[in-house]
mmCIF entry with sequence, helices, sheets and N, C-alpha, C, O atoms, coordinates in Angstrom:
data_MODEL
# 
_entry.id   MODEL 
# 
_entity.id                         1 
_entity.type                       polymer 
_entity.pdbx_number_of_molecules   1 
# 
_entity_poly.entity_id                      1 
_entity_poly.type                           'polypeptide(L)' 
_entity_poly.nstd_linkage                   no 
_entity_poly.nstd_monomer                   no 
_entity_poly.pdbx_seq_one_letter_code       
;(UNK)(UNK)(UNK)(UNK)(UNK)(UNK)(UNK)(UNK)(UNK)(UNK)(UNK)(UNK)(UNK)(UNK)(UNK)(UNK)
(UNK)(UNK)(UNK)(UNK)(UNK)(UNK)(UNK)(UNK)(UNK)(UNK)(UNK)(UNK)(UNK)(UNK)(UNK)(UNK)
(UNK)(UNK)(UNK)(UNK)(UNK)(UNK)(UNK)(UNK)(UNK)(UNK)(UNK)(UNK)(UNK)(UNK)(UNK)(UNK)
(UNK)(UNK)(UNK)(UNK)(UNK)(UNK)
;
_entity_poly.pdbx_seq_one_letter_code_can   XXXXXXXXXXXXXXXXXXXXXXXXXXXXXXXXXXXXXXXXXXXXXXXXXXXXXX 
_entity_poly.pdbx_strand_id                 A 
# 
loop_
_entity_poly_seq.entity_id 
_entity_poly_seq.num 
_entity_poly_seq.mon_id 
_entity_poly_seq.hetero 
1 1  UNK n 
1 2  UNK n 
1 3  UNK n 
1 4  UNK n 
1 5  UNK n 
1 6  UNK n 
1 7  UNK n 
1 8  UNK n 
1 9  UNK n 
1 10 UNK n 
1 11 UNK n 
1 12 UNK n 
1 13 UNK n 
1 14 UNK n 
1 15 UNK n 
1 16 UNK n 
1 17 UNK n 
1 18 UNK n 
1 19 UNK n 
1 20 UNK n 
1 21 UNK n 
1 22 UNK n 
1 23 UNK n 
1 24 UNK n 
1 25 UNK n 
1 26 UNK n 
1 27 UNK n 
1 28 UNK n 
1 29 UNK n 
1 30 UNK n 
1 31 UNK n 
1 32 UNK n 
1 33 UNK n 
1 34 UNK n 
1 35 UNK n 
1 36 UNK n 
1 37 UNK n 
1 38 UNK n 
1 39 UNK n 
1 40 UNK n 
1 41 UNK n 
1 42 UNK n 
1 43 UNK n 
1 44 UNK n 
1 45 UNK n 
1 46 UNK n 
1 47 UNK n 
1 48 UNK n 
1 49 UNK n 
1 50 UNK n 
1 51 UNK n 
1 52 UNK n 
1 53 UNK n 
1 54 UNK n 
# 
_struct_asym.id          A 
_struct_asym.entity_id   1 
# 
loop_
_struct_conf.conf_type_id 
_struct_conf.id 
_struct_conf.pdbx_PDB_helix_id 
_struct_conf.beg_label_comp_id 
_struct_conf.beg_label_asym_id 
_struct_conf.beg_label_seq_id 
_struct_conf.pdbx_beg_PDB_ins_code 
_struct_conf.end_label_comp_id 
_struct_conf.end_label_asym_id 
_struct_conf.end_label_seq_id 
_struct_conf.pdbx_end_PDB_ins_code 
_struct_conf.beg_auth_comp_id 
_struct_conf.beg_auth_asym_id 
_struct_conf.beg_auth_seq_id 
_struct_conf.end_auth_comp_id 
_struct_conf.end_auth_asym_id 
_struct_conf.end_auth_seq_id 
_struct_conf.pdbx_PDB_helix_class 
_struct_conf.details 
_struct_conf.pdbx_PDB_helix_length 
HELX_P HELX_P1 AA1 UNK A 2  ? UNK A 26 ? UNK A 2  UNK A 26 1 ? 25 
HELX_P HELX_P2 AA2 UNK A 29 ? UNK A 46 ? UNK A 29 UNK A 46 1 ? 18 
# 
_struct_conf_type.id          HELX_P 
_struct_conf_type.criteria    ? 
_struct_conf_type.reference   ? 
# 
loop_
_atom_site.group_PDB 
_atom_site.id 
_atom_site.type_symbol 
_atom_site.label_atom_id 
_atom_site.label_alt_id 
_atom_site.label_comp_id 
_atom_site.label_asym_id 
_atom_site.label_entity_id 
_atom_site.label_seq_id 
_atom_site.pdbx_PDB_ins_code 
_atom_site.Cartn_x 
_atom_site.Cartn_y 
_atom_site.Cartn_z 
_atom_site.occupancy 
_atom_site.B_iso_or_equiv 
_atom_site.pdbx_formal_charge 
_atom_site.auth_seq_id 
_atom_site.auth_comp_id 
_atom_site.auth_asym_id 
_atom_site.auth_atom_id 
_atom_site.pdbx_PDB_model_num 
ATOM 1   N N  . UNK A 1 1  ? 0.813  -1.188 0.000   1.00 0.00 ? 1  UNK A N  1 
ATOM 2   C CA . UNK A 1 1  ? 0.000  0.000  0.000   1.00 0.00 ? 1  UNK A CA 1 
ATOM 3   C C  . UNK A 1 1  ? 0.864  1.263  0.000   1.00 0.00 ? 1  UNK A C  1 
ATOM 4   O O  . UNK A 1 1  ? 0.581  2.264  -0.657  1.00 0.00 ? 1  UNK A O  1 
ATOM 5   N N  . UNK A 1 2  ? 2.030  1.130  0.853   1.00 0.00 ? 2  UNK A N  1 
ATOM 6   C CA . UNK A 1 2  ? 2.480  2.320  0.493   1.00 0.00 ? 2  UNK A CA 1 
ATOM 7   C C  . UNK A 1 2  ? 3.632  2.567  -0.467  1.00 0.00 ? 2  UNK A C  1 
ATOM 8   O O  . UNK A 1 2  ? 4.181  3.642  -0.708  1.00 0.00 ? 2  UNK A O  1 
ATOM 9   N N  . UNK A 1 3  ? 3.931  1.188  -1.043  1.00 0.00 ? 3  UNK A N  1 
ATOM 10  C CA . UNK A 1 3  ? 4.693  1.407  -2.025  1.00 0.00 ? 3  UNK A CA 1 
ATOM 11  C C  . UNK A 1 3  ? 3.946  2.203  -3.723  1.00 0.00 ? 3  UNK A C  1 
ATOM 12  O O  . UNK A 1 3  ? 4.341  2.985  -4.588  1.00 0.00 ? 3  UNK A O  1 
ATOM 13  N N  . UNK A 1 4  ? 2.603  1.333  -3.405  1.00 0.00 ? 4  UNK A N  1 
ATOM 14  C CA . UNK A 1 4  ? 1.579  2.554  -4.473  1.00 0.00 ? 4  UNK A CA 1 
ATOM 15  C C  . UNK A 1 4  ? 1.773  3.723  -4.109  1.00 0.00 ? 4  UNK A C  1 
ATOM 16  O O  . UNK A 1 4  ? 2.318  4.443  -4.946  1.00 0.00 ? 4  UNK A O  1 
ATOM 17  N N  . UNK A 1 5  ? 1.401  4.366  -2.712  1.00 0.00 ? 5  UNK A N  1 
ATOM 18  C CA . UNK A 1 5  ? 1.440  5.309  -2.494  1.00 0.00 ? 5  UNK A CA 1 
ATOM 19  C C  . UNK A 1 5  ? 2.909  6.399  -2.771  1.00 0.00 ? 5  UNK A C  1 
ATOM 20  O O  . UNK A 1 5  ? 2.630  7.562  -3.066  1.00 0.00 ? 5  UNK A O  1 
ATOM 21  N N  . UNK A 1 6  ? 3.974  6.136  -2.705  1.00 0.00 ? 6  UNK A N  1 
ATOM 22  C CA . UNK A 1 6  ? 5.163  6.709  -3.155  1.00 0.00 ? 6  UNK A CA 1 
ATOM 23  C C  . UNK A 1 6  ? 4.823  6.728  -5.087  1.00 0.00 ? 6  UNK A C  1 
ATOM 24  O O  . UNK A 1 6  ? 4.998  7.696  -5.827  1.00 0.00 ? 6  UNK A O  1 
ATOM 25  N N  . UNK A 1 7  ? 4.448  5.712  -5.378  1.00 0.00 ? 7  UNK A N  1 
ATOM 26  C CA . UNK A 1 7  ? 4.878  5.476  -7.033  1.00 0.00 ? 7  UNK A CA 1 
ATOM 27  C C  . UNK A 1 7  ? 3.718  6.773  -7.489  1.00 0.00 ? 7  UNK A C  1 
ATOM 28  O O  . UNK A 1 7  ? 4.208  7.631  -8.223  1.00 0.00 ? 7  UNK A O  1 
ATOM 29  N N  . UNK A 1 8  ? 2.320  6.951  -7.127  1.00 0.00 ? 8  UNK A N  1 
ATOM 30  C CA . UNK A 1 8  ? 1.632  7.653  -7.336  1.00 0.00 ? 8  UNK A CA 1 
ATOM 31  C C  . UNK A 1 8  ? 1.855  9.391  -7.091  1.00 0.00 ? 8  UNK A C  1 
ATOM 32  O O  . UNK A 1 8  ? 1.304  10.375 -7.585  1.00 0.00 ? 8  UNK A O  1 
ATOM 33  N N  . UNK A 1 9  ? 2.816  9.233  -6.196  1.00 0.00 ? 9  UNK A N  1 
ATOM 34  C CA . UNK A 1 9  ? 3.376  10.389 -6.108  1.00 0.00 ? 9  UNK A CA 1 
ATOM 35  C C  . UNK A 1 9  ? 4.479  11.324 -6.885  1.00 0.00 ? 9  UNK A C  1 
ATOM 36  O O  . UNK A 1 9  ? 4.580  12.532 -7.100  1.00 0.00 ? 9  UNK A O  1 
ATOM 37  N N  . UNK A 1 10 ? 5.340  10.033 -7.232  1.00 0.00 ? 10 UNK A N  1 
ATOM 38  C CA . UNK A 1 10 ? 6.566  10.000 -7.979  1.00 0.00 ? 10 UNK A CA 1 
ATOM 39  C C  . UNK A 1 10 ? 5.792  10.171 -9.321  1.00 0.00 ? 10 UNK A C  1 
ATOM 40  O O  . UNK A 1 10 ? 6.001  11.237 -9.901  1.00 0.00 ? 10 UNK A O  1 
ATOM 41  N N  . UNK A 1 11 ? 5.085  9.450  -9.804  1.00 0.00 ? 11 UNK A N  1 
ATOM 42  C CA . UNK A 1 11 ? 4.088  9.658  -10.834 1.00 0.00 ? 11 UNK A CA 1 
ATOM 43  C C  . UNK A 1 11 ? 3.598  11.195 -11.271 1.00 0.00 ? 11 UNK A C  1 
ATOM 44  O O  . UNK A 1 11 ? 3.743  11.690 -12.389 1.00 0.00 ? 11 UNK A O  1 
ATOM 45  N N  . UNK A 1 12 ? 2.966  11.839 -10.080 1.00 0.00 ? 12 UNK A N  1 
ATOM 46  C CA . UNK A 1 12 ? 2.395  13.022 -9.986  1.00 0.00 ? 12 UNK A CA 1 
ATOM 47  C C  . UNK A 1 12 ? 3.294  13.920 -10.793 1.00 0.00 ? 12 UNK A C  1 
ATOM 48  O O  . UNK A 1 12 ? 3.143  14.498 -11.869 1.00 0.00 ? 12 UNK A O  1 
ATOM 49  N N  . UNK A 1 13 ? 4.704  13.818 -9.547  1.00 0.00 ? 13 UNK A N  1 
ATOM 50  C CA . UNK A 1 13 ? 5.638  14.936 -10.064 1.00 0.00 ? 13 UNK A CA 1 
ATOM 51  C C  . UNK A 1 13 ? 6.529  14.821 -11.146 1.00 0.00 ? 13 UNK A C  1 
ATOM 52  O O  . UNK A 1 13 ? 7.507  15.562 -11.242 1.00 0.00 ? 13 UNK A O  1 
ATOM 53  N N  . UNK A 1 14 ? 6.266  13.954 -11.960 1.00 0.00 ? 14 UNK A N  1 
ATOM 54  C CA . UNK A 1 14 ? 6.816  13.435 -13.326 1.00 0.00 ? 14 UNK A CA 1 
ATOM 55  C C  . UNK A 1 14 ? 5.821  14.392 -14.202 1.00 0.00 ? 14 UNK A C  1 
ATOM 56  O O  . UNK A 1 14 ? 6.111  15.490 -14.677 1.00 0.00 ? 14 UNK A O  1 
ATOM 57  N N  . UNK A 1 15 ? 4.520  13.671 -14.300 1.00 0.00 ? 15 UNK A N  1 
ATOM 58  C CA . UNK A 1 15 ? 4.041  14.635 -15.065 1.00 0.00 ? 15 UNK A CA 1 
ATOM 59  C C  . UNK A 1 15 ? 3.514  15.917 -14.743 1.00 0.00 ? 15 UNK A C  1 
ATOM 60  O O  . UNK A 1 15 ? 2.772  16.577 -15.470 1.00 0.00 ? 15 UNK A O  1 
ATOM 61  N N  . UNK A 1 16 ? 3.929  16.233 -13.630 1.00 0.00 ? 16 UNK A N  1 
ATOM 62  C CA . UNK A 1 16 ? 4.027  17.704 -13.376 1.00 0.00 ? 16 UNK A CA 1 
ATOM 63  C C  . UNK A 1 16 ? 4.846  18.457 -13.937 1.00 0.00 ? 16 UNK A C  1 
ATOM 64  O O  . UNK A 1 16 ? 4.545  19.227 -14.849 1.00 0.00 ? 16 UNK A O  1 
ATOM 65  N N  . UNK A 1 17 ? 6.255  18.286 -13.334 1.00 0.00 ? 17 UNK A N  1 
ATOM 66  C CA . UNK A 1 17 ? 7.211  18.321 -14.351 1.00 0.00 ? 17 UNK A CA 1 
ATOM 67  C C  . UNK A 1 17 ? 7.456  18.607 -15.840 1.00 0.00 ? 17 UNK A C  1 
ATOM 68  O O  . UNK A 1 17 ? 8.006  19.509 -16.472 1.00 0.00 ? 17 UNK A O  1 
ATOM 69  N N  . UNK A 1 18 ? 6.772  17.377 -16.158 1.00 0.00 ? 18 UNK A N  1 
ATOM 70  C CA . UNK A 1 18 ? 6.463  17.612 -17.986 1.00 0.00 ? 18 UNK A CA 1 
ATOM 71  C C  . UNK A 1 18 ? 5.838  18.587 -18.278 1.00 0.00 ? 18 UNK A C  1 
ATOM 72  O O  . UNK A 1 18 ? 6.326  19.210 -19.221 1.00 0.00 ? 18 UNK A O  1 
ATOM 73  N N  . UNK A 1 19 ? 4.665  19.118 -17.725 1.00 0.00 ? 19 UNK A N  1 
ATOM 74  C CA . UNK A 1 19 ? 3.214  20.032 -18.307 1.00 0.00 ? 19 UNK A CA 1 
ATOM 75  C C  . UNK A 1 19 ? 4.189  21.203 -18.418 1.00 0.00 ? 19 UNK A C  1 
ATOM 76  O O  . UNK A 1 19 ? 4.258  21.729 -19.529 1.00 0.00 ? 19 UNK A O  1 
ATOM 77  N N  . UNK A 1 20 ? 5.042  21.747 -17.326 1.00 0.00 ? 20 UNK A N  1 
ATOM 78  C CA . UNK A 1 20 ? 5.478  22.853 -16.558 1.00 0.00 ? 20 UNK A CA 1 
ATOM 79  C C  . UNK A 1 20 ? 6.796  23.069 -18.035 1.00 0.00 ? 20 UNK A C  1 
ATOM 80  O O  . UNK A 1 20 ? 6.837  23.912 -18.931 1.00 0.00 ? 20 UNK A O  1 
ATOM 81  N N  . UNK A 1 21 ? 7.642  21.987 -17.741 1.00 0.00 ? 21 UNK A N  1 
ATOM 82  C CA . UNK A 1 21 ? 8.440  22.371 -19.259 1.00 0.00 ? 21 UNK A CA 1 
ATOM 83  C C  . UNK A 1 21 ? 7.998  22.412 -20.123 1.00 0.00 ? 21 UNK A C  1 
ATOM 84  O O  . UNK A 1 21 ? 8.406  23.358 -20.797 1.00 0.00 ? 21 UNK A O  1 
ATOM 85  N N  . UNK A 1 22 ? 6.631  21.323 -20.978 1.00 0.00 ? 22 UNK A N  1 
ATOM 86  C CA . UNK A 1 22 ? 5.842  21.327 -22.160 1.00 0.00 ? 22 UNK A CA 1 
ATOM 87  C C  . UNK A 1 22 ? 4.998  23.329 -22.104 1.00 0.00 ? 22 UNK A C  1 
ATOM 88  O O  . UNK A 1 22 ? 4.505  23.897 -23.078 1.00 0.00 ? 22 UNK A O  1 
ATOM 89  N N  . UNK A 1 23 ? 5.062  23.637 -21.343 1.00 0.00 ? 23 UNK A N  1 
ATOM 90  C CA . UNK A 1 23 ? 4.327  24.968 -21.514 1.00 0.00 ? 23 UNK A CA 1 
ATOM 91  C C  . UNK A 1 23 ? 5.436  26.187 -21.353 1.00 0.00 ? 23 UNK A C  1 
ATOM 92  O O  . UNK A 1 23 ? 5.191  27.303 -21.811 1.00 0.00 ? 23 UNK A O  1 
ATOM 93  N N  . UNK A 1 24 ? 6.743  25.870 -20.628 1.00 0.00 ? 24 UNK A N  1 
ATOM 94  C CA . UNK A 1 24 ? 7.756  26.906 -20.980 1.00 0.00 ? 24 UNK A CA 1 
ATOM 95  C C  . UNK A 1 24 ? 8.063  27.237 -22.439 1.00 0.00 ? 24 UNK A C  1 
ATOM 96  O O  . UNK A 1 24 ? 8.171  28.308 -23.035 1.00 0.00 ? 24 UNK A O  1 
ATOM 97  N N  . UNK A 1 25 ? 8.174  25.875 -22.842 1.00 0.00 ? 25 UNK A N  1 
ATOM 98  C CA . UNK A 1 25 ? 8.370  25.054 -24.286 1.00 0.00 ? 25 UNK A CA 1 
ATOM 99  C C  . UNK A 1 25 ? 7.305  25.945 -25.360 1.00 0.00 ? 25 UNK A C  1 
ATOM 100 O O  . UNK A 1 25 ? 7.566  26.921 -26.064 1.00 0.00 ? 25 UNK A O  1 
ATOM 101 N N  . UNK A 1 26 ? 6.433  25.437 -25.237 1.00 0.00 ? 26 UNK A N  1 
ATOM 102 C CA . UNK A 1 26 ? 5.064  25.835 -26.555 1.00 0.00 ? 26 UNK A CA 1 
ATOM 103 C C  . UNK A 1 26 ? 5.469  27.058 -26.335 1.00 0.00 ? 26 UNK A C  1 
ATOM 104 O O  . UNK A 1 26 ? 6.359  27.373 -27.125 1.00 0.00 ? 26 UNK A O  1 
ATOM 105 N N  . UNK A 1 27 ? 5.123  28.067 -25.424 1.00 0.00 ? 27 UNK A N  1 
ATOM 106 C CA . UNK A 1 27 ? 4.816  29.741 -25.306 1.00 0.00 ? 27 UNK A CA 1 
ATOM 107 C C  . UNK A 1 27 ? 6.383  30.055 -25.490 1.00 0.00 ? 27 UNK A C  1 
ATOM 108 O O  . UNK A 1 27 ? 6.433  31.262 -25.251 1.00 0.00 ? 27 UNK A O  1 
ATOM 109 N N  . UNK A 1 28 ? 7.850  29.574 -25.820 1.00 0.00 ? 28 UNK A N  1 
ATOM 110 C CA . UNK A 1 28 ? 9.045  30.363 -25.705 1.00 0.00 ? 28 UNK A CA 1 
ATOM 111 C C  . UNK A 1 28 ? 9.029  31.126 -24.887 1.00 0.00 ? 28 UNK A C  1 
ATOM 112 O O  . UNK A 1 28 ? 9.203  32.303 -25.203 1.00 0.00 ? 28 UNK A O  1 
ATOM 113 N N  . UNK A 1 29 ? 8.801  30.751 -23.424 1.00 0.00 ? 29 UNK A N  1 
ATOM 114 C CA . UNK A 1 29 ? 8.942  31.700 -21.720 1.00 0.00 ? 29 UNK A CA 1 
ATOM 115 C C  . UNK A 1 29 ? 10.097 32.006 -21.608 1.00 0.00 ? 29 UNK A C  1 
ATOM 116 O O  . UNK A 1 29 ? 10.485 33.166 -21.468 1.00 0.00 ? 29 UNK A O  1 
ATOM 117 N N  . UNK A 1 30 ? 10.885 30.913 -21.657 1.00 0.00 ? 30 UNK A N  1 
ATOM 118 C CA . UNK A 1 30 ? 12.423 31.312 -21.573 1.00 0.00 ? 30 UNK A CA 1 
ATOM 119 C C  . UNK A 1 30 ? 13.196 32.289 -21.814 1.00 0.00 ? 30 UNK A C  1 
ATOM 120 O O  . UNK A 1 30 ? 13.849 32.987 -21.037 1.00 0.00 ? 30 UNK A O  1 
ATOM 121 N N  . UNK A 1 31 ? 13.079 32.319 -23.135 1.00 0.00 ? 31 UNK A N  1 
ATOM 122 C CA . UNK A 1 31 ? 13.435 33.443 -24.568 1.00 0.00 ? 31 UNK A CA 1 
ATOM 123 C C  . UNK A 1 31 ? 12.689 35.050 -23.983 1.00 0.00 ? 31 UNK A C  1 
ATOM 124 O O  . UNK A 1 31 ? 13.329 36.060 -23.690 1.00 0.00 ? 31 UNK A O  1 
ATOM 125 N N  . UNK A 1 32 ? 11.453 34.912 -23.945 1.00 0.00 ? 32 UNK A N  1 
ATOM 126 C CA . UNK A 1 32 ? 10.491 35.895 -23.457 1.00 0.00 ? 32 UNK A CA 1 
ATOM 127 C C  . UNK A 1 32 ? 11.313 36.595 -21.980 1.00 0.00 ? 32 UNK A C  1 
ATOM 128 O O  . UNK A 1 32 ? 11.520 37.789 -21.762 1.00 0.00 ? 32 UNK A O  1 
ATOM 129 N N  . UNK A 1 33 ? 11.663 35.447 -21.133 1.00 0.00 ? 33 UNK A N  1 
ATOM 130 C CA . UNK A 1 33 ? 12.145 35.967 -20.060 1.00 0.00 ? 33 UNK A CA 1 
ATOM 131 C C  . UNK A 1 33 ? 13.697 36.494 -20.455 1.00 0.00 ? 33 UNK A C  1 
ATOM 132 O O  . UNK A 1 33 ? 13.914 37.611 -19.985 1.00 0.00 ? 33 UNK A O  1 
ATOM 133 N N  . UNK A 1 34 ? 14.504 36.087 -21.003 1.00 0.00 ? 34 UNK A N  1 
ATOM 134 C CA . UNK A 1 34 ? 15.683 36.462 -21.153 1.00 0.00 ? 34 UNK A CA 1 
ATOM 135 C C  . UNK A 1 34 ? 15.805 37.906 -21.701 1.00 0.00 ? 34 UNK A C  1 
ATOM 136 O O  . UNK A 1 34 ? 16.456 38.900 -21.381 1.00 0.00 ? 34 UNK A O  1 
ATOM 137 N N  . UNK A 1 35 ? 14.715 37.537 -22.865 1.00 0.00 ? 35 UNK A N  1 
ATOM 138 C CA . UNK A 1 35 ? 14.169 39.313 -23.892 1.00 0.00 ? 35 UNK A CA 1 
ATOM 139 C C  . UNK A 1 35 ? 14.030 40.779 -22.766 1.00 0.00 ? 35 UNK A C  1 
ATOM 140 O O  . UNK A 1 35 ? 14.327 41.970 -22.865 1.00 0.00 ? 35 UNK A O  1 
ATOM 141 N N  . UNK A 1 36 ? 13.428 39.926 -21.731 1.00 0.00 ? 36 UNK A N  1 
ATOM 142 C CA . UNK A 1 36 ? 13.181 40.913 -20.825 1.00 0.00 ? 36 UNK A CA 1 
ATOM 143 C C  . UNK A 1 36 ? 13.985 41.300 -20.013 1.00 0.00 ? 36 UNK A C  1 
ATOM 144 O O  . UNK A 1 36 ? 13.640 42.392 -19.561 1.00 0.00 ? 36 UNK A O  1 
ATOM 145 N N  . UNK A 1 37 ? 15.203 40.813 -19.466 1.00 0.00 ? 37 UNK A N  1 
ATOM 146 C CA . UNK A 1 37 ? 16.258 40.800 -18.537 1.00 0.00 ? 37 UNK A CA 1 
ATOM 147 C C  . UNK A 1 37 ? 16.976 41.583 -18.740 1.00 0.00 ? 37 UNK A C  1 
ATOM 148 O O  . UNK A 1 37 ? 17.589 42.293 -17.943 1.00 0.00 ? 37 UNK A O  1 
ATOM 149 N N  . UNK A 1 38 ? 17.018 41.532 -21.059 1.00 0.00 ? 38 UNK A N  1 
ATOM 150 C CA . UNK A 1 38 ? 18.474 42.011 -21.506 1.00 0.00 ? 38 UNK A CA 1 
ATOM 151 C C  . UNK A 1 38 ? 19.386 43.689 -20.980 1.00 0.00 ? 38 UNK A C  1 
ATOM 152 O O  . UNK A 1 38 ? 20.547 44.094 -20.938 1.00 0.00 ? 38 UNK A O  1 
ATOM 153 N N  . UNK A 1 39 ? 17.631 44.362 -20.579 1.00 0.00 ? 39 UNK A N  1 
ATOM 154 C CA . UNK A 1 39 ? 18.632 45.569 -20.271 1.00 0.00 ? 39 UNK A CA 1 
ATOM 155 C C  . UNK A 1 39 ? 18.994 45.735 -19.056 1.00 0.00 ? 39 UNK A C  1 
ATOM 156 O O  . UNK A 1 39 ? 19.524 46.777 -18.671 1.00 0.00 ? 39 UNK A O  1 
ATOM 157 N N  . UNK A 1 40 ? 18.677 44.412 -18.063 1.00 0.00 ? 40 UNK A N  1 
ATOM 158 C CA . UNK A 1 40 ? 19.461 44.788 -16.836 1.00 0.00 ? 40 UNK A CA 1 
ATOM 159 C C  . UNK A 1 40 ? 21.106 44.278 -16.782 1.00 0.00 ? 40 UNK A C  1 
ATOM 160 O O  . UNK A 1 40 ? 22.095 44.759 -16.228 1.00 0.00 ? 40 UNK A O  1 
ATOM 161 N N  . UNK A 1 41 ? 20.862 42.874 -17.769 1.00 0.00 ? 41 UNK A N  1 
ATOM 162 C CA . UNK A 1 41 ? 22.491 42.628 -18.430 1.00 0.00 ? 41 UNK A CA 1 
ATOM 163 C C  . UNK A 1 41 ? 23.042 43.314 -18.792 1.00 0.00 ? 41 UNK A C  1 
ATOM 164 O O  . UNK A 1 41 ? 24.056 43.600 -18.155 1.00 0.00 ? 41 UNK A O  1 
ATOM 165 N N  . UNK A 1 42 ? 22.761 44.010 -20.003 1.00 0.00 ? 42 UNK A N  1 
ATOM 166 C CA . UNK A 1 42 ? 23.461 45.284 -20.462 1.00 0.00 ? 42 UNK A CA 1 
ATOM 167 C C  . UNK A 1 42 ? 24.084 46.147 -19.332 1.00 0.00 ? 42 UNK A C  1 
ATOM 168 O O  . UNK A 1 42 ? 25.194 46.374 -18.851 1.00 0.00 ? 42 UNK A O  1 
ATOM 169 N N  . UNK A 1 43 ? 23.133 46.413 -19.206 1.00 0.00 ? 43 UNK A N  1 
ATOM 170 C CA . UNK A 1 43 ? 23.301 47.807 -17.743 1.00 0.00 ? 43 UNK A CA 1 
ATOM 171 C C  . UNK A 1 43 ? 25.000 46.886 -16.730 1.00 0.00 ? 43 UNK A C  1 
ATOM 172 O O  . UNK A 1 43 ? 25.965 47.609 -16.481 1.00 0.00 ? 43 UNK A O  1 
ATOM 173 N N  . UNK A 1 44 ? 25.025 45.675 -16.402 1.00 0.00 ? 44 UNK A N  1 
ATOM 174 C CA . UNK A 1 44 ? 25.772 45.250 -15.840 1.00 0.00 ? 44 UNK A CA 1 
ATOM 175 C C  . UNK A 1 44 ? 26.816 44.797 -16.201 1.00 0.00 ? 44 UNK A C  1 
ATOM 176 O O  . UNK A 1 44 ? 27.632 44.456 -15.345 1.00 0.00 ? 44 UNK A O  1 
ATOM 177 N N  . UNK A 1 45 ? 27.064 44.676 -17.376 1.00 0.00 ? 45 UNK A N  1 
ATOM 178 C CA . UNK A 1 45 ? 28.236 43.957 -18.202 1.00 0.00 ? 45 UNK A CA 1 
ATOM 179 C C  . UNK A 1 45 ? 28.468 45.707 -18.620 1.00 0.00 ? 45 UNK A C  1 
ATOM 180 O O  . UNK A 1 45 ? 29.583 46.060 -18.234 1.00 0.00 ? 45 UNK A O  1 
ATOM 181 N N  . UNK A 1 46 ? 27.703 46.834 -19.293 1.00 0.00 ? 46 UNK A N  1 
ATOM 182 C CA . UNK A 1 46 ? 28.579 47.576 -19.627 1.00 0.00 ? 46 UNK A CA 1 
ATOM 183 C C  . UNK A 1 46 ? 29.640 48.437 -18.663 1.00 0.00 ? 46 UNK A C  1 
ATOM 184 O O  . UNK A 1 46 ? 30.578 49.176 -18.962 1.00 0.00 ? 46 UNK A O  1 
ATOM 185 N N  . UNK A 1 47 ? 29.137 48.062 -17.498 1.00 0.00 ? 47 UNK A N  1 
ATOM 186 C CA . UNK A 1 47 ? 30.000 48.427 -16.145 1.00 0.00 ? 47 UNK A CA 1 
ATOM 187 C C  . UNK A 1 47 ? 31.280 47.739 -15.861 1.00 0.00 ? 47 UNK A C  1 
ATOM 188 O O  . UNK A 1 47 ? 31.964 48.263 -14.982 1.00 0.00 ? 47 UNK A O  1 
ATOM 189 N N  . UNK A 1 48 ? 31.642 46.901 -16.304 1.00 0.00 ? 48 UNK A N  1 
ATOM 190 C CA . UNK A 1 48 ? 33.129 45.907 -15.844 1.00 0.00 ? 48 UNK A CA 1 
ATOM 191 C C  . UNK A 1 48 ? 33.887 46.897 -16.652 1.00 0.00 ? 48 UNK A C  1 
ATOM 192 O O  . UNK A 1 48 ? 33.524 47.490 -17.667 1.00 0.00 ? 48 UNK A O  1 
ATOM 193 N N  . UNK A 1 49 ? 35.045 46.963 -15.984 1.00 0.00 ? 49 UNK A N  1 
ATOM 194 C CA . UNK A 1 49 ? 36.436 47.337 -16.762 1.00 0.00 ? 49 UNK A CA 1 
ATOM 195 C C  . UNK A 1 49 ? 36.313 46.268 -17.330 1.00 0.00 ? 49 UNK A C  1 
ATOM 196 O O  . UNK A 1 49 ? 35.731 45.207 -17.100 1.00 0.00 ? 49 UNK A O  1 
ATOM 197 N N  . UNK A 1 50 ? 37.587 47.100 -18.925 1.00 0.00 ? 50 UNK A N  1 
ATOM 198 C CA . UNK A 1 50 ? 37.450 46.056 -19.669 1.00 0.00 ? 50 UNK A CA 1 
ATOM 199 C C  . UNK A 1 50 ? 39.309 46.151 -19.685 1.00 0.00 ? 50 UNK A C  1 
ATOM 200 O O  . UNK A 1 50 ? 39.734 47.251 -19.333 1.00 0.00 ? 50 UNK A O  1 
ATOM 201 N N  . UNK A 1 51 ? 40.287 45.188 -20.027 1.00 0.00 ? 51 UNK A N  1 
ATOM 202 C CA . UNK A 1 51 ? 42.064 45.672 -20.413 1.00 0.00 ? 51 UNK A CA 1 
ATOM 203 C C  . UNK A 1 51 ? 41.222 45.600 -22.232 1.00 0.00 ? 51 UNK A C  1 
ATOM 204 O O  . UNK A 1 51 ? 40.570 44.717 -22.787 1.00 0.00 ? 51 UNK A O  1 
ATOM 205 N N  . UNK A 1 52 ? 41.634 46.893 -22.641 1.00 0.00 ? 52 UNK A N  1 
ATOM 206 C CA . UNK A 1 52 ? 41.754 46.784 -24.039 1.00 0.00 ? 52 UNK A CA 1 
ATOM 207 C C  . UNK A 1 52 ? 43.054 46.887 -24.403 1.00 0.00 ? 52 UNK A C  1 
ATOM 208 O O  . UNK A 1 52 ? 43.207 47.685 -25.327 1.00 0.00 ? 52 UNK A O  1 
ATOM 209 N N  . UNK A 1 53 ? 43.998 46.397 -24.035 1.00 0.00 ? 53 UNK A N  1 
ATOM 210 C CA . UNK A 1 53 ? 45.267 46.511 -24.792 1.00 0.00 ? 53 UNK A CA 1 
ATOM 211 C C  . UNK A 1 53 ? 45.238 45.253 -25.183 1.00 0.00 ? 53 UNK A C  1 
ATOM 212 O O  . UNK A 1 53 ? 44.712 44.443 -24.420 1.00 0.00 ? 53 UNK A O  1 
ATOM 213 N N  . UNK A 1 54 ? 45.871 44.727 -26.639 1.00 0.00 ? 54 UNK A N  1 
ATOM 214 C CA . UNK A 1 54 ? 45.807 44.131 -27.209 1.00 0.00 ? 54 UNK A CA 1 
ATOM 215 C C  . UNK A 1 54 ? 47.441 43.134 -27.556 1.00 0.00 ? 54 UNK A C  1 
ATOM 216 O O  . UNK A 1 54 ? 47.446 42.226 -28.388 1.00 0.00 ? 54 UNK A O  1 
# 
């Protein structure tokens, strides 16, 4: 009984799992989120010294 009970669980968060990436996936969230980030990257990378000597 409670070995069902673990597998049904383990089960659960499998295809939980899946839905959660299958829908990052379809809608490009990722991308969307990164699109949105870019100008706080910017903003932070154009701040480092850089050695430009070559």
């Amino acid at each position: 009984m409670i070995v069902l009970k673990i597998l049904a669980i383990a089960a659960l968060v499998v295809v939980t799992f899946f839905v959660v990436t299958f829908v990052v996936y379809f809608f490009n969230l990722d991308m969307k989120l990164t699109a949105a980030l870019e100008p706080l990257f910017l903003k932070h990378y154009d701040k480092i010294k850089r050695d430009k000597h070559l």
